[in-house]
N, C-alpha and C positions, 0 to 999 in steps of 0.2 A: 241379556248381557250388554250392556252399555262400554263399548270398545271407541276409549280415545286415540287420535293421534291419525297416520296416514300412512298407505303406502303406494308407492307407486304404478302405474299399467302394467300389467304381467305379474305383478308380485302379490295377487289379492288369494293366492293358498295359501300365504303366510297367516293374513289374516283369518281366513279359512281355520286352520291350525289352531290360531293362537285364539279362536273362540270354544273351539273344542274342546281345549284345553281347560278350559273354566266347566262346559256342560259335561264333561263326562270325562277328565284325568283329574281332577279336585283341584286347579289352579284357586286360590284366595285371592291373592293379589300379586300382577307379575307385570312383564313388559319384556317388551323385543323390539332390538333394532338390526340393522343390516346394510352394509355400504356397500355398496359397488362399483368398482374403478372411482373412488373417489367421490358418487353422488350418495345420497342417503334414499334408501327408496323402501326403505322401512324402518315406522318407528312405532311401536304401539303400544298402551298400557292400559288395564283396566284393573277392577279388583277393590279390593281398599287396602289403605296405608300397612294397616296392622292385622296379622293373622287372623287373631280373635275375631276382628272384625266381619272376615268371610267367613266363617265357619257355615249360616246358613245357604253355603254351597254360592256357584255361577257368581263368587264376588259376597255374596250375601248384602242383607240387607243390616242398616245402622254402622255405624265405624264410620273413621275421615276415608274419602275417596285418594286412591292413588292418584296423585299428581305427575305431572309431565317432568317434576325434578326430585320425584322422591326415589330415594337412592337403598339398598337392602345390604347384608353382607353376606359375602358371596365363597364364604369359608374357602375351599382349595382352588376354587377360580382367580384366587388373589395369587399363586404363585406363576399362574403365566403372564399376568400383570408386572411382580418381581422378576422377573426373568430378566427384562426389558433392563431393567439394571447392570449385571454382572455383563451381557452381551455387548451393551453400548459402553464399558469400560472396557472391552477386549478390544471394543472397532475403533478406541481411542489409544488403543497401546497401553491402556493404564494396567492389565489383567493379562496377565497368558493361562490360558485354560492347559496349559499341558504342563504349567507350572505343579509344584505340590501348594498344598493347602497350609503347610507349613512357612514355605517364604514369607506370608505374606500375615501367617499368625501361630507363632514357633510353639504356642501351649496346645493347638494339637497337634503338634507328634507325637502325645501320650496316647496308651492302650493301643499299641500297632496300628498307629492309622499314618507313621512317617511317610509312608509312602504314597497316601491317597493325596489324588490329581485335585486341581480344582474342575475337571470337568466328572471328575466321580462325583462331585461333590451336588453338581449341579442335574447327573442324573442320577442322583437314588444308588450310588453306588459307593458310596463314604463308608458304610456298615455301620450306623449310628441311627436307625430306623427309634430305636426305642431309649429308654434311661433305666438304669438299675434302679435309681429311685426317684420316682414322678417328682417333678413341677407341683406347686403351687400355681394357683391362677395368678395373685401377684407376683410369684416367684417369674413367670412367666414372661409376666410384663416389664418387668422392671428394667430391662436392658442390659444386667449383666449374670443373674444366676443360670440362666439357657445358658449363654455362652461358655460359663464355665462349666457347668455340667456336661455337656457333649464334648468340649475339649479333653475331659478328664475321663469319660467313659471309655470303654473298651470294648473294642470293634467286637462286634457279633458274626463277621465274617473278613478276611482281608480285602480289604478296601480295592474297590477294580475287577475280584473275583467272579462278582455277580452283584443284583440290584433288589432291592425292595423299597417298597414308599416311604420316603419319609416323613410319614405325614404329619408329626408335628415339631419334630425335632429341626425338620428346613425350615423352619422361622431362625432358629439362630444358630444356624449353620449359615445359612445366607446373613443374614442380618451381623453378623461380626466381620465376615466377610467383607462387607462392603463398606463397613468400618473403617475394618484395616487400611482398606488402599486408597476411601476418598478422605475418612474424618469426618464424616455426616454420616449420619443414619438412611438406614435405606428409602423411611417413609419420605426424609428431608429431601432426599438426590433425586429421588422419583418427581412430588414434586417440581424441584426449584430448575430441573434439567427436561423434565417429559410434560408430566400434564399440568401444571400452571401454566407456560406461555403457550400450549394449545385449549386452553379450557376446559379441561376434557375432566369429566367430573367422576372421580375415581381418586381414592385415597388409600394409604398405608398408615395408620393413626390420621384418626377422625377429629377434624378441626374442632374448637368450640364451637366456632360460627355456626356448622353445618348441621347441629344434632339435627336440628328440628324438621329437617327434611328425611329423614331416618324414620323408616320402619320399623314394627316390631319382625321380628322370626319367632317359627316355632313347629314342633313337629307335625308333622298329618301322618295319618294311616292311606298310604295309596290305592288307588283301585285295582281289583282284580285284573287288570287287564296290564298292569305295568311291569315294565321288561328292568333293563338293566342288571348290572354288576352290584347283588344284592347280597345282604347277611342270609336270605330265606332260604330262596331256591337253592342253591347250592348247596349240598353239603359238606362240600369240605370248606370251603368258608366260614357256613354257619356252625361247625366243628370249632374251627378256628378261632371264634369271635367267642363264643362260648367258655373257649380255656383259658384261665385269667392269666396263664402263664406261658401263653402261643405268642410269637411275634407279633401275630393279626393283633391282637388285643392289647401288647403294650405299647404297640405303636401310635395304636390312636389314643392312648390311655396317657402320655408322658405328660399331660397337665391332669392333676386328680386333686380335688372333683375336677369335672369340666365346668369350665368357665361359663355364665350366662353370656350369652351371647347380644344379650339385651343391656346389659350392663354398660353404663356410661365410658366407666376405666377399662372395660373390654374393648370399647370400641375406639377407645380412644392409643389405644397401645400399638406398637410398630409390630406385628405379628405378619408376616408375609407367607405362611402355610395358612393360614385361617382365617383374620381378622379385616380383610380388605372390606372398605364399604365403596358401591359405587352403582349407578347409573346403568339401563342396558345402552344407554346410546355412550358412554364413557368407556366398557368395555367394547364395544364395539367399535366406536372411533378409536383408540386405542389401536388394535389390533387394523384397522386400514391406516393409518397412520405407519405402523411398521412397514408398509409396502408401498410407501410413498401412494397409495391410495385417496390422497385427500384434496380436497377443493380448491387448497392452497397452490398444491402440484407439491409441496416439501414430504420428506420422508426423512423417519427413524432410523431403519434399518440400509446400509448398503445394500445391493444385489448378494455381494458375499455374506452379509451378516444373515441378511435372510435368508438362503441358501442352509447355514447353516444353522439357525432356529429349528429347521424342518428335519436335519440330520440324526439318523439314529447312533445312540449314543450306548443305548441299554435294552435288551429283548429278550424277551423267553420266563419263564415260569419266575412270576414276583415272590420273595418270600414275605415280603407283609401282604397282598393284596391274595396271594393264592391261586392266580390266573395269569396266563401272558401276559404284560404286558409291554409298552414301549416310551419311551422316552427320547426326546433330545436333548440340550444344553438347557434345562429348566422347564421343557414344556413334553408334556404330554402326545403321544403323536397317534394317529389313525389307526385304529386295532380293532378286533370283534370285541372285544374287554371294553370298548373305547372308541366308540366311531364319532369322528368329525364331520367331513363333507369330501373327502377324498385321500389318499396315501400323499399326497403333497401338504396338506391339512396340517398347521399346529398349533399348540391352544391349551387350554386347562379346562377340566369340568370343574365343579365344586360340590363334594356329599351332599344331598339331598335334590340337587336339583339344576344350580346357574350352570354356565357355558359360556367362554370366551373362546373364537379361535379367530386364525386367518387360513383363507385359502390362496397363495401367491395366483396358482394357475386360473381360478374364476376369478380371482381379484375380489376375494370376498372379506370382509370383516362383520365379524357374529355377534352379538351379546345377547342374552339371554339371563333376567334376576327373578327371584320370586322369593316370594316371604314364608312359603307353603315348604318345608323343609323334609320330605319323602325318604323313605330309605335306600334309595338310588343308591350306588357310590360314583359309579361313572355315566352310564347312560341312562339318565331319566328318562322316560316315554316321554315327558312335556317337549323337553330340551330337542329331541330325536324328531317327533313329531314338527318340530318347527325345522330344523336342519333339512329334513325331508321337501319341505314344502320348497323354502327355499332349492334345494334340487331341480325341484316339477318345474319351477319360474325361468331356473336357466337351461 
């Protein structure tokens, strides 16, 4: 296994980890980085570009080699990336999270959801997990049929009561959201406010310029040995996933078909549950950036803002997901459903495999992409196994 890139004294289980990961968890083609208190002391890639291309296992042989700026997408890892949005217009005064969802966009207050908060909305607790009637993939994309559909649907529970994922419906819950209050789209503010003037290579709609540094994605079968928050083991899960008419199953069903993820117009759409393309050193810089973690000495996040990125907002039995889990104001937080790198820990996975978090109290920022798409939902062995290492180092 020919492993590019470096990491620093004390940090070589990462690399340890992230070789392993190729001989014996099916990595194809992936990469990891990792900041700490602001220096970079892990950045690694091997593998090749395109799925197809490892297939003969350890990376395989033939296919374009993974590059030091080829970038994959990172499906739900892209909504702790979005997060980053709705948070920095609260710490601008632009957003009150205690506000309803209504102030700020009066067509949903249909189907009883007048009274849902915008921070229900941010944790999984809006009750708009699924659609009566699926999306199109263009319908999807297009920038206004999401919005209207979930404005128009009818809560599946009262909003605030309890939480479930909304795992693709928060593309345009969030995404009209942040409409309403700036007048740009969320891929646009993200952008033109966060990662253009840090160059942090992570996107919400995928430039023209950039295709060509894009990866393919695409399923594997994981090895016996892989853990996580799966459809298999479980069975109430794999109950769940099974009944075409379970929450589990229209939740993640609200675009029909599902969209190639390969697809140019796929990648290039504002989707903030799914569609983020970007770098492990982009989500990783990213998230130390939010903790004023960077080179620069500048920070995203206030003390209070971060503070409350890591605040539980949502806990206890998911009804999409089927399992505890937790939540804060858009990100994902440290559970057995879902482990990070500690209960201070916040961040997003993404179904099959990526991982973005930060940890304030190590002063850690994560990323983790891979092109090898496994049926993980929350804790992939790969992801876990690098998290871990990281651990051993500090």
């Amino acid at each position: 296994m020919n492993i590019q890139g470096e990491v620093a004294e004390g940090f070589e289980a990462v690399r340890d980890a992230f070789v392993r990961n190729f001989e014996v968890l099916g990595d194809r083609g992936a990469a990891v980085a990792v900041y700490r208190d602001g220096r970079k002391v892990v950045d690694l890639w091997a593998g090749t570009k395109d799925v197809e291309g490892g297939a003969g296992g350890a990376g395989g042989a033939g296919g374009e080699p993974w590059a030091a700026g080829t970038a994959q997408v990172v499906r739900s890892a892209t909504k702790g990336v979005a997060a980053v949005v709705p948070l920095l217009l609260h710490q601008r005064g632009l957003l009150d999270l205690d506000a309803p969802v209504g102030a700020y966009w009066p067509e949903f207050k249909a189907g009883g959801k007048e009274r849902a908060l915008v921070r229900d909305l941010l944790a999984h607790r809006a009750g708009v997990p699924a659609l009566d009637v699926p999306l199109t993939p263009a319908e999807a994309a297009d920038g206004l049929a999401g919005a209207r559909a979930v404005a128009e649907q009818q809560a599946f529970w009262e909003p605030g009561s309890a939480h479930g994922y909304h795992a693709q419906t928060y593309s345009w819950l969030l995404s009209e959201l942040v409409l309403r209050v700036t007048g740009a789209s969320i891929g646009q503010w993200l952008a033109q406010e966060v990662t253009g003037p840090r160059g942090l290579e992570f996107w919400i709609g995928l430039p023209e310029a950039e295709t060509a540094r894009v990866g393919r994605v695409g399923p594997v079968d994981p090895p016996q040995t892989a853990g996580g928050l799966r459809t298999r083991p479980r069975r109430n899960v794999s109950e769940a996933w099974a009944d075409p008419s379970s929450l589990t199953r229209r939740a993640f069903a609200a675009i029909t078909p599902l969209a190639d993820e390969n697809d140019p117009e796929f990648r290039a759409a504002e989707l903030p549950a799914s569609a983020g393309i970007g770098t492990a050193r982009g989500l990783a810089g990213l998230y130390a950036a939010l903790l004023g973690d960077t080179e620069d000495g500048t920070r995203l996040f206030t003390p209070e803002t971060a503070r409350l990125a890591g605040t539980e907002l949502s806990s206890g039995p998911d009804r999409v997901l089927v399992v505890n889990t937790r939540f804060g104001p858009g990100y994902m937080l440290h559970s057995p459903a879902s482990p990070l790198m500690s209960p201070a820990s916040f961040g997003h996975p993404g179904r099959g495999g990526s991982l973005g978090f930060a940890d304030p109290e190590a002063g850690i920022g994560f990323g983790y992409v891979t092109n090898a798409h496994a049926k993980s939902v929350t804790a992939d062995p790969r992801a876990q196994s690098l998290v871990r290492a990281v651990q051993s180092a500090l």
